[in-house]
N, C-alpha and C positions, 0 to 999 in steps of 0.2 A: 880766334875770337877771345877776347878777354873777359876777366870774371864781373864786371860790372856789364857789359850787353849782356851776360850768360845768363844772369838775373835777371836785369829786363827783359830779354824773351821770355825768361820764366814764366815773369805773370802775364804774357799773353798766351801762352801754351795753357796755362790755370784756368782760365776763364770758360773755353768749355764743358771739363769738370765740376767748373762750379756752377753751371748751366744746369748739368744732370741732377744735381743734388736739390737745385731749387724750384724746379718747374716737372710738375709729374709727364707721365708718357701720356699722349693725347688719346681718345676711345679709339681711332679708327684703328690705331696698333694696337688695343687692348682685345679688340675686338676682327683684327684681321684673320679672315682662314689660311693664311697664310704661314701668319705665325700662332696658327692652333698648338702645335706640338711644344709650342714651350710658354705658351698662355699662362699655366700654375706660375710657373716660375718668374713672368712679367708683372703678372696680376702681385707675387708677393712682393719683389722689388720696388715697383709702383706705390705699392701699400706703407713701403718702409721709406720711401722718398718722401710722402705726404706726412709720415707722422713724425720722421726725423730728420729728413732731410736737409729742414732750413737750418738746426743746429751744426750740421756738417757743412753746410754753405756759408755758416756764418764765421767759421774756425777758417774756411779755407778764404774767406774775404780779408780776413784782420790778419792772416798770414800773409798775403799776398801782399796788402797794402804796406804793412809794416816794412815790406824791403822797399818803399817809394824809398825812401832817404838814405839809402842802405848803399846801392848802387851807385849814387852818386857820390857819396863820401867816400866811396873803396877810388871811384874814379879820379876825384882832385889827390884823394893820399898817396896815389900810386902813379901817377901823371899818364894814365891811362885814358883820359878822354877822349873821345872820338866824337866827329860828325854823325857817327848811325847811330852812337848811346846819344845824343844831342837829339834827333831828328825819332827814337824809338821810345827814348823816355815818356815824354807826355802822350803819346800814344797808348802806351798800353797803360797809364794811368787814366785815362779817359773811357779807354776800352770797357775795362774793368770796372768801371763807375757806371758805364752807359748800361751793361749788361746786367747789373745786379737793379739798377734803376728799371728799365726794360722787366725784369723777372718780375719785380714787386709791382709793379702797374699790372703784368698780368695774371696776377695771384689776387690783385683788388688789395692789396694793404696799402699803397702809396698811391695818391692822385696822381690821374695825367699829366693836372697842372704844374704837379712840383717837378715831375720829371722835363716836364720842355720848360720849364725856368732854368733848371740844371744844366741839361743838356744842350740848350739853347747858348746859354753862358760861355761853354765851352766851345762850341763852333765858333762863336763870335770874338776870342780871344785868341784862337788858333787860325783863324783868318785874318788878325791883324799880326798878329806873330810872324805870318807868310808874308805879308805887302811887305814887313817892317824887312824879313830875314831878302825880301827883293830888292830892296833898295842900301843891303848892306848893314840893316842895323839890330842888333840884339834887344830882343826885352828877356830883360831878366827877370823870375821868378821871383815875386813881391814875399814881403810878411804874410800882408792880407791875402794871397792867395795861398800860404800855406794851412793858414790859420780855415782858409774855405773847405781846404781839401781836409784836413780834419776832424772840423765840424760835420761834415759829409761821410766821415769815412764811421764815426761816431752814429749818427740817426739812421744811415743803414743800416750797418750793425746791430743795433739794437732793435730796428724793424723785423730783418732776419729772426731775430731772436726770441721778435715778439715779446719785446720787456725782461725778458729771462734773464736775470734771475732777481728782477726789478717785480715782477709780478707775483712772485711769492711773499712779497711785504705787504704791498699797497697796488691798488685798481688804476692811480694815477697812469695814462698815457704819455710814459715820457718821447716814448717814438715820437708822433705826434709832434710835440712841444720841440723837439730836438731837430725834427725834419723842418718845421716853421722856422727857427734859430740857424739852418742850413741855407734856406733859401734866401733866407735876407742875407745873411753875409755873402753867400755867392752872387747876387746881385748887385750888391753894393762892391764888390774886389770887381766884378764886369766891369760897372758903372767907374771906381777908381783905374781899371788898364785904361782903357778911354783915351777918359778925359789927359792922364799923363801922356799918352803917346799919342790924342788926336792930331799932333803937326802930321806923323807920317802918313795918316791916310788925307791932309789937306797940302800934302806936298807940293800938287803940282796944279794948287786953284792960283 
């Protein structure tokens, strides 16, 4: 395997790591007799996941993300490209987005709403991606969709963060403002795959 897939499984190997760090342990493990004998030791883990944990979640998100573009450029420089770095790439950048989306919906800092706008988005581009790669034809990775993942990889970040170290100035919710500024542009780069590629899913009216 080469060092560009070696990356991209990286960040899907990262993601349940980055699970631990940002969703505590549930009561019924806190509280199982099962695991009595090492309860102190859950209970203070537990305790250091709640009060630091999203900062460790957030270092391991913007590491993770930072090699999206990383992997690929090693792959054209090196004419290393593959069909599984092709077919692994947007996967575990989706992954990764979906899971950290997922955590913040069940921590209560990010709506439902924004999460099935996001997440939504990306099934719906990745389903036309598939009919397109079935009939033989590539879509290629737009501006506007880089510019989406971005802005996303941004308002998460800073959700995790919890404005940090934006919060030590001013009260202002940039999360907030910056997840709003995510959703419309991911909507709209959905709305732009579309419309450019609607021939291949009216191919055969």
């Amino acid at each position: 395997m080469n060092l560009p897939n070696k990356i991209t499984l990286s960040r899907i190997f990262i993601v349940p790591i980055f699970m631990l760090f940002i969703i505590p342990f549930p009561d019924w493990m806190l509280k199982s007799d099962f695991l009595a004998a090492i309860r102190p030791q859950i209970t203070f883990l537990n305790d250091f996941i709640i009060n630091n944990g999203n900062y460790i979640a957030a270092i391991i998100f913007i590491l993770a993300s930072s090699t999206d573009g990383v992997d690929g450029y090693l792959a054209r420089k090196n004419k290393q490209v593959t069909r599984f770095g092709k077919f692994l790439d947007p996967i575990a950048d989706k992954l990764l987005t979906t899971a950290a989306l997922l955590a913040l919906v069940q921590r209560g800092d990010v709506s439902g709403w924004a999460a099935m706008f996001i997440i939504g988005r990306e099934l719906l581009v990745t389903g036309l991606r598939l009919v397109a790669a079935g009939e033989g034809i590539v879509i290629a990775a737009s501006k506007l969709g880089k510019i989406k993942q971005v802005t996303q990889v941004i308002a998460i970040s800073l959700t995790l963060l919890r404005n940090f170290p934006l919060s030590l100035i001013t009260d202002i919710r940039f999360d907030k403002y910056m997840m709003f500024i995510a959703i419309i542009v991911t909507i709209y780069s959905g709305y732009d795959y579309i419309a450019k590629n609607i021939k291949v899913i009216r191919a055969d009216e």
